[in-house]
C-alpha positions, 0 to 999 in steps of 0.5 A: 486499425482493427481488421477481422479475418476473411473466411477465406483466409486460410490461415485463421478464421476471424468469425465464429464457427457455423455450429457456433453461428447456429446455436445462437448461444452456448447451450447448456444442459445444466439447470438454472439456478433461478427458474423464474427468471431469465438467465439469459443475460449471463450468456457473454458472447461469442468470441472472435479473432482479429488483427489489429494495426496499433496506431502510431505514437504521437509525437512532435511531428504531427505539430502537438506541443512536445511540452504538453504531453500527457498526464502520465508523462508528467508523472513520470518527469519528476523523480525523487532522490534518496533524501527527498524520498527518506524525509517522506518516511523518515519524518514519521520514523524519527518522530516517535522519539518523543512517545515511544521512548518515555512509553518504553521506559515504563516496562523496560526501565533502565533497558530501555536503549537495549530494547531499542537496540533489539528493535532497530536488529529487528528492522535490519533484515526489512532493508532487503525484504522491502528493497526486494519487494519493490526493486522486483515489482516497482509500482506503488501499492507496497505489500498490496500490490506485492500480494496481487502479484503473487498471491489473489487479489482478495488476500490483496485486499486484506493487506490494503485493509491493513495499509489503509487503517495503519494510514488512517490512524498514523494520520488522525493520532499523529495530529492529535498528538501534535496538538495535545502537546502544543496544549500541554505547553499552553494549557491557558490558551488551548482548551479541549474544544480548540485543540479539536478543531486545532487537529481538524486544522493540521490535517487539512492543512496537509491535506493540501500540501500533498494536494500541492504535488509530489515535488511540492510534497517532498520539499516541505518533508525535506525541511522537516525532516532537516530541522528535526535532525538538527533537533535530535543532534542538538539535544544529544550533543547538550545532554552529553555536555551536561552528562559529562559536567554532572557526572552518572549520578543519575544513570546510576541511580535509573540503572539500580532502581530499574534493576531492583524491580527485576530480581531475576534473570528471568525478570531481565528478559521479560523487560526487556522483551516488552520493551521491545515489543513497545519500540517496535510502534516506534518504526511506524513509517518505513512501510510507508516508503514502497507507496510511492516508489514510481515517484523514486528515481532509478536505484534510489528505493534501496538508498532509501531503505537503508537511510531511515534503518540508520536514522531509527539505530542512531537516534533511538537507543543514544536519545533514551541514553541520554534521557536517562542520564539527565532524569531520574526515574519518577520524572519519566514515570510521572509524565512518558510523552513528555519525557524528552521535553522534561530531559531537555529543560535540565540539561539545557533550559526553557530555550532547549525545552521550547525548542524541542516541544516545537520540534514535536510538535512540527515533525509531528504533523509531518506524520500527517504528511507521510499518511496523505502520501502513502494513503494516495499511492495505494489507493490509486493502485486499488482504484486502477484494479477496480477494487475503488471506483474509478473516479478516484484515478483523477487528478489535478491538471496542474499539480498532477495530485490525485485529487478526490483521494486526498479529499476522501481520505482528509474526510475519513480521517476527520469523521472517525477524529469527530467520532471518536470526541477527539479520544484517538485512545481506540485509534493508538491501539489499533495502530499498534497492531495494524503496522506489525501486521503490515511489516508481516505482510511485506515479509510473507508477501516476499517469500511469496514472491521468492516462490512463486515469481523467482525469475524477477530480477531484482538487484536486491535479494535477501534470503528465505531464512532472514525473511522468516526470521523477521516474521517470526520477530514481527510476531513475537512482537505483535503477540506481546503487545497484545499481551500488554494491553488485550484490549487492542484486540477489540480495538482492532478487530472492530476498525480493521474488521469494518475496512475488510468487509467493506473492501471485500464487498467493493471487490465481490459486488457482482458475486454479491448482486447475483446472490441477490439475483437468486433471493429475488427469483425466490420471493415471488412478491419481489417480481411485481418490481423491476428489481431483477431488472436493475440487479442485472443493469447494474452487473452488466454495468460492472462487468463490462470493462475488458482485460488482456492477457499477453500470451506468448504462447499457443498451449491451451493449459496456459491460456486456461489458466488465465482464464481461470484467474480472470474468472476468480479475480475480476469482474468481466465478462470479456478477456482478450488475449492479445498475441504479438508475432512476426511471421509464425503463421503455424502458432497463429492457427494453434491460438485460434484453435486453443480460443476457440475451445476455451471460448466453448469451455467458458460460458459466462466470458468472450474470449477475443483473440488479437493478433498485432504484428509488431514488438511487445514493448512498452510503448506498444503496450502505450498504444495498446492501451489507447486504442482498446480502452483498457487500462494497463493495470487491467492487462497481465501476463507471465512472469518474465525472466531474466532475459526480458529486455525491460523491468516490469516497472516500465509496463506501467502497472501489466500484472503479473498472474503465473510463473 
C-alpha cells in the first residue's frame, strides 16, 4: 500500500514545497534550443516523498497451487551440474580439433603441438579471470554484464556487439562446416544446393532443441559431448598402436622437412608464434560458459572452467602428435580440414575414417548449440536493460525457453547464411578476431572489476599481473592473425562495425530523436506536419519506464551521483530512490531534504523518494518489483561489501553503479 505523507507530519513533508507548487514547473533562464517549438515536454514533474507498505508474499496460504509458481521460479528450480554445464561449452571447444589442427600445421609444421601447448598456457590464467567475473557478478550476459557493472553501459554495449557477431558466426560457420564435411564424404548425393539448404536444416534443428529448454538443451549436449571423447580417445589410443607397430619413420620424416623451412632460430619463433596465434581459434567456446551462468548450481562455474581448460590441454597437443606420426606432411598440406579423418583412415581403416567424419560432423552442429545457448542468455540480458526490446524477455509456458530470442537469432543467422551464397569465408574471419577480442574484454572487464568493485566477494580471485599478462597474450595473438590474413580487418570491421552502430542507436534512441526534434524545429517546412508531434510521443513513450536506486544513505554526493549515472545511461525521466529503515527518523528528514534538492537540480528527471519499513532482502526486493512495475535489472545500488548477508546473484539482476 503506498501512503504519502501528511503536511502536518512533522517529520517529512510528502508533497512538493509551496514555491514549487507556485512555479508550476522548473523554471529556467537558460535559452531553448528549439525556439519554434515547445520544449515544454521536457519539463519531468515535480517529485514527491511517500511511504510505501510492500504486500505480503504469496504463497500456499492464500490457496494458490504451491506448484505452479511463476516463471522465475521455474527458471530457477533446475540447476546444471558441472558436466551438463562443461558439454554446452565444450562440445564447441573440443570441436576444433578437426579444423584448427590441420590449419595449424600449415605455419607452424612439425611445432604444431608446441604451439598448441602455448595456447592452452595461454588460456590457463582465464580459468580465474572468467571464474572471478562470473563468481563476483553471477547474472548471465558474460563480459557485458561484466562491463555494465563496472564500466557504462555503452562500453557495455560494444562487448554485446562483440559476443552477439562472435555467436552469430560460430552458429552459421559451425553448420556450414558440418555439412561441407558430410558433402566431402558424399560428394555424388550432396551437391552445392543441397548442402544449403542441409545447413538452413541443421540450424533450425537446433534452433528447437534449445527452444526445448535448458535441462533439454544440456542433455543432448552431454550425449555429444561423451560421444565426441569417446571419438577423440579411440582415435588417440589407434594411432598410438600404429605408431608403435610402425615405428617414427613418419614423425621423423614431418620433423626434418618442417625444419629444413626454418634455418633459423629466428625462423623457429616465427612458426611457432603464428601457430600459436592460428591455435588460439581453436578455444572458441569457453567464453561462452558465463552466458548461462544462473542456470549452474552453486559452486559449479568454477568446476566448469577448469574442465573445458583440461579438455583443450589434453585433446589438442596429443591429437596433432598423433596426426603427424601417422601422415606425412603433404597429405596435411594437401587437405588441412581433413587431415584427422586422413590420419584415422591409415591407422585404423575406412570404419575409423567413417567414424570420426560422423563424429565431425555431429559435434560440429553442436557448436550451432552452444551459439543459441549463449546468444539467448545475453540477449535476455540486454532486452532486461532496455538495449532490445523488451518483447524479447518472453518465454515459452511450458519450456520456459525465450522463445522470440531464439527465432530472432535462428533468423539472423539464415539471412546472413543466404547472403553470404553459402561462402561462410567472410564470417570465418571475422570469427577469428571477434573471439580474441571477446576473451580481451573478459580480461579488461576483470581488472575493472578489481578496481572499481574490489569489495565483491567472490570465492575466485586472480591477480592483476595474471590478468594483464593474458591480455597482453590475447593481443599478440589477435595482431598476429591479422598479420596472416589482412583481410580479416575488412571482414570484421564491416560485420561488427554494423552490429555496433545498431546497438548504439537502440541504446541512444532518445538522444537520436531529440536531435531530430532540433532539425524539425530548423526546417520550417517540416511544421505543416506533426512530425514534432510524433518525435515527442515516441520519446515519452521510451522514456516512461522508471528506475530505482537503493540508497542506504542520506548524503547528498551519493544520491547525486546516481542521478548522474541514471541521466547518462538510461532513458527515463523518473528515478526513484527507495530507502529501507527502521526507526532513524533523523536520516529520513536528511533524505527528504537531499530529494528535494537534486529534484531542483534536475529538470528533465522526478525524483521520488520511497520509504519502506522492512528489511532489504531479496524477497523484498520481489515484492518490490511487483508492486511498482519495475523490473529488478532497472534497479541499482552500491557496491556491497563483505559484510552483506546475500550474493548479488540472489537480487535477480539489481546493478551495480558505484563503489
Amino acid at each position: 500500500m503506498r501512503q504519502r505523507r501528511a503536511d502536518g507530519d512533522a517529520t517529512l513533508h510528502s508533497t512538493t514545497s509551496a514555491d514549487e507548487q507556485s512555479l508550476g514547473k522548473k523554471s529556467t533562464a537558460i535559452p531553448s534550443r528549439t525556439p519554434n517549438l515547445s520544449n515544454a515536454w521536457e519539463f519531468a514533474g515535480w517529485g514527491r516523498t511517500e511511504d510505501l507498505e510492500l504486500p505480503e508474499p504469496d504463497g500456499p496460504a492464500d490457496g494458490s497451487d504451491p506448484e505452479a509458481g511463476d516463471s522465475r521460479k521455474v527458471k530457477h528450480e533446475a540447476k546444471l551440474g558441472q558436466w551438463r554445464a562443461t558439454s554446452i561449452a565444450g562440445n564447441d571447444l573440443i570441436a576444433s580439433v578437426f579444423y584448427t589442427i590441420g590449419t595449424c600445421f600449415t605455419v607452424a609444421g612439425p611445432l604444431t603441438p608446441f604451439a598448441l601447448i602455448l595456447v592452452a598456457l595461454a588460456l590457463y590464467p582465464f580459468r580465474k579471470i572468467l571464474a572471478e567475473v562470473s563468481t563476483a557478478l553471477p547474472m548471465n550476459g558474460g563480459t557485458y554484464n561484466c562491463l555494465l557493472n563496472t564500466a557504462s553501459k555503452s562500453a557495455a554495449s560494444v562487448a554485446a556487439s562483440l559476443s552477439l557477431i562472435s555467436y552469430t558466426a560460430t552458429a552459421v560457420v559451425s553448420a556450414s562446416t558440418a555439412t561441407a564435411c558430410l558433402a566431402g564424404e558424399l560428394p555424388e548425393v550432396l551437391d552445392s544446393r543441397a548442402v544449403f539448404w542441409l545447413t538452413v536444416g541443421v540450424l533450425i534443428v537446433f534452433a528447437a532443441i534449445v527452444a526445448l529448454g535448458m535441462q533439454e538443451s544440456s542433455l543432448v549436449a552431454l550425449i555429444i559431448f561423451t560421444i565426441h571423447c569417446i571419438t577423440l580417445l579411440v582415435f588417440m589410443v589407434v594411432c598410438a598402436v600404429y605408431w608403435a607397430t610402425n615405428g617414427s619413420s613418419t614423425l621423423i620424416e614431418n620433423w626434418n622437412l618442417g625444419l629444413q623451412t626454418m634455418p633459423t632460430g629466428a625462423d623457429v619463433v616465427r612458426a611457432l608464434f603464428l601457430g600459436y596465434c592460428i591455435g588460439l581459434l581453436g578455444v572458441t567456446g569457453i567464453e561462452t560458459c558465463s552466458n548461462y551462468v544462473e542456470h549452474q548450481g552453486p559452486g559449479v562455474f568454477p568446476k566448469t572452467m577448469r574442465n573445458l581448460w583440461w579438455l583443450s590441454f589434453f585433446f589438442n597437443a596429443p591429437t596433432a602428435l598423433f596426426t603427424m606420426a601417422v601422415i606425412p606432411q603433404s597429405v596435411i598440406a594437401a587437405n588441412p580440414s581433413g587431415a584427422l579423418s586422413a590420419a584415422s583412415g591409415v591407422a585404423g581403416g575406412d570404419w575409423l575414417r567413417w567414424w570420426m567424419t560422423v563424429d565431425a560432423v555431429v559435434v560440429l552442429c553442436a557448436g550451432v548449440l552452444t551459439s543459441f545457448v549463449g546468444v539467448s542468455g545475453l540477449i535476455e540480458r540486454m532486452a532486461g536493460d532496455n538495449i532490445l526490446p523488451r518483447f524479447l524477455l518472453s518465454r515459452n509456458r511450458f519450456t520456459n525457453s525465450p522463445h522470440w530470442i531464439i527465432a530472432s537469432f535462428l533468423v539472423v543467422c539464415i539471412s546472413l547464411y543466404g547472403i553470404s551464397g553459402g561462402d561462410v569465408t567472410s564470417l570465418s574471419g571475422v570469427l577469428a578476431v571477434a573471439l580474441p577480442s571477446v576473451l580481451c574484454t573478459f580480461a579488461i572487464g576483470d581488472l575493472l572489476l578489481k578496481y572499481h568493485r574490489d569489495r565483491l566477494p567472490r570465492p575466485v580471485r586472480s591477480t592483476s599481473l595474471a590478468v594483464l599478462i593474458a591480455l597482453l597474450t590475447l593481443m599478440a595473438g589477435l595482431a598476429g592473425n591479422l598479420y596472416l590474413q589482412p583481410i580479416l580487418i575488412a571482414y570484421f570491421f564491416g560485420y561488427t562495425g554494423t552490429l555496433l552502430v545498431v546497438m548504439l542507436a537502440l541504446l541512444h534512441r532518445v538522444r537520436l530523436a531529440k536531435t531530430a526534434f532540433f532539425y524539425v524545429d530548423k526546417v520550417l517546412v517540416l511544421h505543416r506536419w506533426p512530425i514534432g508531434d510524433w518525435l515527442v510521443a515516441h520519446i515519452r513513450h521510451w522514456k516512461r519506464q522508471s528506475v530505482i536506486f537503493f540508497a542506504d544513505t542520506d548524503e547528498i554526493h551519493i544520491l547525486n551521483k546516481a542521478v548522474l549515472y541514471v541521466n547518462r545511461n538510461e532513458s527515463t525521466t523518473c528515478l526513484k530512490i527507495v530507502h529501507f529503515y527502521d526507526d532513524d527518523i533523523v536520516m529520513l528528514r536528511r533524505l527528504e531534504a537531499s530529494r528535494r534538492a537534486l529534484d531542483r537540480l534536475y529538470p528533465k528527471i522526478t525524483i521520488d523518494l520511497i520509504l519502506i519499513r522492512d528489511q532489504f532482502n531479496p524477497e523484498s526486493i520481489d515484492r518490490l518489483e511487483k508492486e511498482l512495475q519495475v523490473p529488478k535489472t532497472l534497479m541499482f545500488m552500491s557496491c556491497p561489501g563483505p559484510t552483506f548477508p546475500y550474493g548479488i546473484g540472489e537480487l535477480g539482476g539489481v546493478r551495480i553503479i558505484m563503489l
